[in-house]
DSSP file (Angstrom, degrees, kcal/mol; ACC not computed):
  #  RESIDUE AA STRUCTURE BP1 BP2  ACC     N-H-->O    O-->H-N    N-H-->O    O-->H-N    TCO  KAPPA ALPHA  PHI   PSI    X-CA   Y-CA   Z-CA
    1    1 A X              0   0    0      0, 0.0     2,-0.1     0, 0.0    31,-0.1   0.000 360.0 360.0 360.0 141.0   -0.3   10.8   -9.2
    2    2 A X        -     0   0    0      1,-0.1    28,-0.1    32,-0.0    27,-0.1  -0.324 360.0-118.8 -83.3 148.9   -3.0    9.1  -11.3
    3    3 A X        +     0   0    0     -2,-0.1    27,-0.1     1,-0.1    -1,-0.1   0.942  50.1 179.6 -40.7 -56.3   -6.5    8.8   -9.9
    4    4 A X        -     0   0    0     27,-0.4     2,-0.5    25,-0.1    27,-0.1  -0.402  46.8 -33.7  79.6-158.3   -6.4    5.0   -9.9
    5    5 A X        -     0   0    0      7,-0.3     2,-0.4    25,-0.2     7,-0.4  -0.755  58.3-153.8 -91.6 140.1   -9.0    3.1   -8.8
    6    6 A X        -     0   0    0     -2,-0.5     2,-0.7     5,-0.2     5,-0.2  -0.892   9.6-176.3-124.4 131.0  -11.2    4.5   -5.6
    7    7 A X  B >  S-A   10   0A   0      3,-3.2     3,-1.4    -2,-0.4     4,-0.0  -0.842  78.8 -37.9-126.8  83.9  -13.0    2.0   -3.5
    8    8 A X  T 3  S-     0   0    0     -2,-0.7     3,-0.1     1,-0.2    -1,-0.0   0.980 129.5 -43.9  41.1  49.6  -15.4    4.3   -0.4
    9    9 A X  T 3  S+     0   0    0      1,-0.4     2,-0.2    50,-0.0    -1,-0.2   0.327 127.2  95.8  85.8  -2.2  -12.2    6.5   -0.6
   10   10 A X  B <   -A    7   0A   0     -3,-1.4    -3,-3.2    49,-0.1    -1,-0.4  -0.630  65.5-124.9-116.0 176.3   -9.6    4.2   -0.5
   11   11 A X  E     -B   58   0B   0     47,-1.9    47,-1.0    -2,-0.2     2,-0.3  -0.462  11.1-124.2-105.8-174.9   -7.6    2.8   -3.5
   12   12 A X  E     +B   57   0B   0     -7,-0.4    18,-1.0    45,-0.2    -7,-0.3  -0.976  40.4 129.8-123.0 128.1   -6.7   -0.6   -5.0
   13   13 A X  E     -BC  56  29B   0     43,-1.1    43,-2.0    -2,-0.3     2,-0.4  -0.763  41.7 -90.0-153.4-173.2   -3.3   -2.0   -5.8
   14   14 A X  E     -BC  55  28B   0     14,-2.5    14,-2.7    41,-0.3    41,-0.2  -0.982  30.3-115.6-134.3 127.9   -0.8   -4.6   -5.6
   15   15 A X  E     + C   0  27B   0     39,-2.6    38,-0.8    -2,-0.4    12,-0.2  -0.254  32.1 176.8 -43.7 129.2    1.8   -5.3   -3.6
   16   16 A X  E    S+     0   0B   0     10,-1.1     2,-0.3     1,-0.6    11,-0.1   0.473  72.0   0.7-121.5 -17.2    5.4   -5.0   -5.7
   17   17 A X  E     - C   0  26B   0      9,-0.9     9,-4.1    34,-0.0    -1,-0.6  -0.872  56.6-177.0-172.8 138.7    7.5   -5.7   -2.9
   18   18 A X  E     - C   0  25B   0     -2,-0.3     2,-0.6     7,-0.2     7,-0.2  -0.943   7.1-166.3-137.4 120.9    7.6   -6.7    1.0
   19   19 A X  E  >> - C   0  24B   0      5,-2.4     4,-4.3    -2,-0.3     5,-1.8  -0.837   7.4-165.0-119.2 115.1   10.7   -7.2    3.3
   20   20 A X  T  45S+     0   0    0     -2,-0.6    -1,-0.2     2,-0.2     5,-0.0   0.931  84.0  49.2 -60.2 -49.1    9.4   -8.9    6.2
   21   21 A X  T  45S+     0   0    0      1,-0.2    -1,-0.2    -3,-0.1    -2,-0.0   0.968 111.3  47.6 -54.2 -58.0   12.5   -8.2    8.2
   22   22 A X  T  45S-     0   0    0      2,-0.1    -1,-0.2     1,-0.1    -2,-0.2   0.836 100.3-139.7 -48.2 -44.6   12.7   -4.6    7.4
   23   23 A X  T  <5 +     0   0    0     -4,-4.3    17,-4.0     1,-0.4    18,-0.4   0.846  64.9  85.0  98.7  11.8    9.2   -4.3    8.1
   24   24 A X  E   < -CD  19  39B   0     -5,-1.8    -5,-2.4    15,-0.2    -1,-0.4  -0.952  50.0-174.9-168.2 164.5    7.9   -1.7    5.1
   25   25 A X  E     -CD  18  38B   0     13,-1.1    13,-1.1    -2,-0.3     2,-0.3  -0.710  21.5-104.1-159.4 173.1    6.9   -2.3    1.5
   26   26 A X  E     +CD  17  37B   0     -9,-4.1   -10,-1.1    -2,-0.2    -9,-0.9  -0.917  25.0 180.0-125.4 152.2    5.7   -0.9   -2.3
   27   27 A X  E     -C   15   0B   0      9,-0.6     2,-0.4    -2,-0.3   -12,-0.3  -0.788  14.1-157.1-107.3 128.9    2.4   -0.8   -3.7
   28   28 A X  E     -C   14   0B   0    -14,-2.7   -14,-2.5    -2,-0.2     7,-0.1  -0.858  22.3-131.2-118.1 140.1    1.7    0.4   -6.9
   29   29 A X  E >   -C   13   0B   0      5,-0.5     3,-0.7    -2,-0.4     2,-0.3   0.136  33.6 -84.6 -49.8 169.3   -2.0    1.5   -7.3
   30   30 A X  T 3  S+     0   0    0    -18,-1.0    -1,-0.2     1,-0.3   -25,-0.2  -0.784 115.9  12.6 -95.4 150.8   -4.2    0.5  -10.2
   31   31 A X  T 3  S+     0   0    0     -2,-0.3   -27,-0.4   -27,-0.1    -1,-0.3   0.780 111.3  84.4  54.7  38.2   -3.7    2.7  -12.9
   32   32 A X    <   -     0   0    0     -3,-0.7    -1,-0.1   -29,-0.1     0, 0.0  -0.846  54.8-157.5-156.4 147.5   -0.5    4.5  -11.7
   33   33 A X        +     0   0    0     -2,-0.3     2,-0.2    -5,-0.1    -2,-0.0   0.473  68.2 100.9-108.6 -16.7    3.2    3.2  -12.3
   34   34 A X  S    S-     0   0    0      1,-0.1    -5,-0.5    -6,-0.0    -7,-0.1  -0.475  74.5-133.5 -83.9 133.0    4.7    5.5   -9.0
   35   35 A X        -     0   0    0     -2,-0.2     2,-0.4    -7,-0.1    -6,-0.2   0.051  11.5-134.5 -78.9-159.5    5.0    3.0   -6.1
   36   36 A X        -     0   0    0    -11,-0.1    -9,-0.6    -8,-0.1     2,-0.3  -0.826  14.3-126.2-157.1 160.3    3.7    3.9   -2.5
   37   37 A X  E     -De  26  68B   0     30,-0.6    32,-3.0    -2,-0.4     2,-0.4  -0.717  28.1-169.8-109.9 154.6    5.7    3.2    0.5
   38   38 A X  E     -De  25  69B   0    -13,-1.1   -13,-1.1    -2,-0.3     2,-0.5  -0.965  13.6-145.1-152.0 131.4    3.6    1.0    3.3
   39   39 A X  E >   -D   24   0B   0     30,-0.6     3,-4.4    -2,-0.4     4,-0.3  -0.895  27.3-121.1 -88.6 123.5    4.9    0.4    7.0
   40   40 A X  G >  S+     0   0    0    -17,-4.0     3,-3.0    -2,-0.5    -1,-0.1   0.944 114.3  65.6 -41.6 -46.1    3.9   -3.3    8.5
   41   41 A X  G 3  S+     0   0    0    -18,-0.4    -1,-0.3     1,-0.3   -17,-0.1   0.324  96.8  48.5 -62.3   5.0    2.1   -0.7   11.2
   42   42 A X  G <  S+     0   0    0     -3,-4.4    30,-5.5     6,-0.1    29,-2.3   0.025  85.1  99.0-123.7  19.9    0.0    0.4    8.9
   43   43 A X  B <   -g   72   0C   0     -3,-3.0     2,-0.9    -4,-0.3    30,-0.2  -0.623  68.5-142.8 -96.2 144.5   -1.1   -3.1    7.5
   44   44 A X        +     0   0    0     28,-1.0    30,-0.3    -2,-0.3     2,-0.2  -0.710  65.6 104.9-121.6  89.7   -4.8   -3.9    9.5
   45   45 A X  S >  S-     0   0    0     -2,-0.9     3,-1.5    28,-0.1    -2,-0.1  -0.830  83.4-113.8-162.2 142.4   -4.0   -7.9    9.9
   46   46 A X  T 3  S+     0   0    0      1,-0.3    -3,-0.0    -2,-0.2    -2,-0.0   0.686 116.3  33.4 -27.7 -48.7   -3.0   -9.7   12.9
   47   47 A X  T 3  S-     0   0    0      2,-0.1    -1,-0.3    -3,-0.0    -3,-0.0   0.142  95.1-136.5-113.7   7.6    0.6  -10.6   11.7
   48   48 A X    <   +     0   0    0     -3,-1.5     2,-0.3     1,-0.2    -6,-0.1   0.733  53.0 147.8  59.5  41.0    1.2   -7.3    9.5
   49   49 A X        -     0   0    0     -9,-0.0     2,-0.2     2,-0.0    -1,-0.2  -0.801  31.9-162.4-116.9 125.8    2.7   -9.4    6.7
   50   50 A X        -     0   0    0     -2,-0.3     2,-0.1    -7,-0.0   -32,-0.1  -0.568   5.2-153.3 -94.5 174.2    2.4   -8.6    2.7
   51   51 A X    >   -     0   0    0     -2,-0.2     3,-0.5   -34,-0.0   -36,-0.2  -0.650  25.9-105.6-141.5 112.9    2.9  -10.7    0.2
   52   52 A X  T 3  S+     0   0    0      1,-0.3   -36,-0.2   -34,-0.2     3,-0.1   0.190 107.9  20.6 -42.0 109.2    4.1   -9.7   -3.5
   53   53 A X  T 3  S+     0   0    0    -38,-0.8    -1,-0.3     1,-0.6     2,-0.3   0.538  89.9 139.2  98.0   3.3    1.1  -10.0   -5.9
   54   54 A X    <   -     0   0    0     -3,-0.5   -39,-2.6     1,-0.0    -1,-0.6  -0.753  54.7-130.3 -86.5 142.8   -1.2   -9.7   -3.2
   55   55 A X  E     +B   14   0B   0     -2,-0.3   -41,-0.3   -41,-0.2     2,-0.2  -0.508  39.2 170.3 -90.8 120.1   -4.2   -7.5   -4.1
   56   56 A X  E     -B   13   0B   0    -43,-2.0   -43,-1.1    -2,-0.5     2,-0.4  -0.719  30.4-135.4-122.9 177.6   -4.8   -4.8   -1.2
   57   57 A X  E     +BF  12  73B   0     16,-2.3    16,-1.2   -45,-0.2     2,-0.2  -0.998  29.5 176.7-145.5 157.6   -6.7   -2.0   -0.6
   58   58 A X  E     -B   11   0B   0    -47,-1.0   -47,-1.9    -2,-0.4     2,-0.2  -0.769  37.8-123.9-155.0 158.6   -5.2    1.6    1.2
   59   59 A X  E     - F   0  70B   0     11,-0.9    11,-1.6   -49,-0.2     2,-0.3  -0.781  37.8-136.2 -84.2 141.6   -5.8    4.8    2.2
   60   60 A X        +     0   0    0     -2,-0.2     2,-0.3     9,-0.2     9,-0.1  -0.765  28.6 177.8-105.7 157.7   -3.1    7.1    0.4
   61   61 A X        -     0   0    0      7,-0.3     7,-0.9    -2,-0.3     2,-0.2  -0.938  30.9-121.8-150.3 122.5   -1.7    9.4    2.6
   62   62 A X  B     +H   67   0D   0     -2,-0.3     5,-0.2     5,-0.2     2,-0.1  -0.562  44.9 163.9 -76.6 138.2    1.3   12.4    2.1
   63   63 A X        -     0   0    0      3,-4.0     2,-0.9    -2,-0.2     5,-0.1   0.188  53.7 -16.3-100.7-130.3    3.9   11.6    4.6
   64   64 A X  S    S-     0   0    0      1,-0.3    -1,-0.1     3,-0.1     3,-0.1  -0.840 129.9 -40.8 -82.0  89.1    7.5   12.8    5.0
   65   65 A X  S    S+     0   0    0     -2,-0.9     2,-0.3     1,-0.1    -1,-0.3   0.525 128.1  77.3  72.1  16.8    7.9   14.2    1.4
   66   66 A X  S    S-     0   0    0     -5,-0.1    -3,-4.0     2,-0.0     2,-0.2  -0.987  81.0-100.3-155.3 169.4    6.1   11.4    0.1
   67   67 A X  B     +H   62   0D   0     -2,-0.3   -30,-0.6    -5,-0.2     2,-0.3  -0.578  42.1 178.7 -71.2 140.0    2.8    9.1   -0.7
   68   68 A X  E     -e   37   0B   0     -7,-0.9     2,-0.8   -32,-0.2    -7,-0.3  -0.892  27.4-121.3-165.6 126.2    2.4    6.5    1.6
   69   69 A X  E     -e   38   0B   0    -32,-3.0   -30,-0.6    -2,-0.3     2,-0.5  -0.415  34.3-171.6 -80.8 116.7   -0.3    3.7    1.9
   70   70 A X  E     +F   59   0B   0    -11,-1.6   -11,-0.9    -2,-0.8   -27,-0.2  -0.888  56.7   7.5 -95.3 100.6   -2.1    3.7    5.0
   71   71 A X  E    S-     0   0B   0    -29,-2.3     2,-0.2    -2,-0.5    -1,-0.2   0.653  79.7-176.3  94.8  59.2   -4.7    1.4    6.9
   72   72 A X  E     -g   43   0B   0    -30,-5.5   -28,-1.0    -3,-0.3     2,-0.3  -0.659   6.1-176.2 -93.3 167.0   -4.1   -1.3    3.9
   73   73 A X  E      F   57   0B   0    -16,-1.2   -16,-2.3    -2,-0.2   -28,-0.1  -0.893 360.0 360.0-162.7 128.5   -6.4   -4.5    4.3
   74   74 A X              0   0    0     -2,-0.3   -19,-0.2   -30,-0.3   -29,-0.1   0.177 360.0 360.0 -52.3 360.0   -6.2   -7.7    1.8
């Protein structure tokens, strides 16, 4: 995974996709094409809601076998 851009330890990226229902998401970092998995329960906003093309910023974090954006903020 590319370095990307690093913000006081966290990264910056864009939202590529959010299913509201479902509840979970993609965000591909700056400067990396490999998406990130995100859980609405790991979104730090009232209503836990992405929106595609929205600019965010994350912690990355390995989960179960994978990268996974934590303690994202808009």
């Amino acid at each position: 995974m590319a370095e990307g851009v690093h913000v006081n330890g966290r990264r910056k990226g864009l939202v590529q996709y959010f299913n509201q229902e479902g509840g979970y998401g993609f965000i591909t970092p700056y400067g990396d094409q490999d998406t990130v998995y995100v859980r609405a329960e790991d979104i730090e906003t009232e209503d836990k809601v992405l929106s595609e093309g929205q600019q965010v910023t994350f912690a990355l974090e390995l989960g179960e076998g994978r990268f996974e954006a934590r303690h994202v903020r808009p």
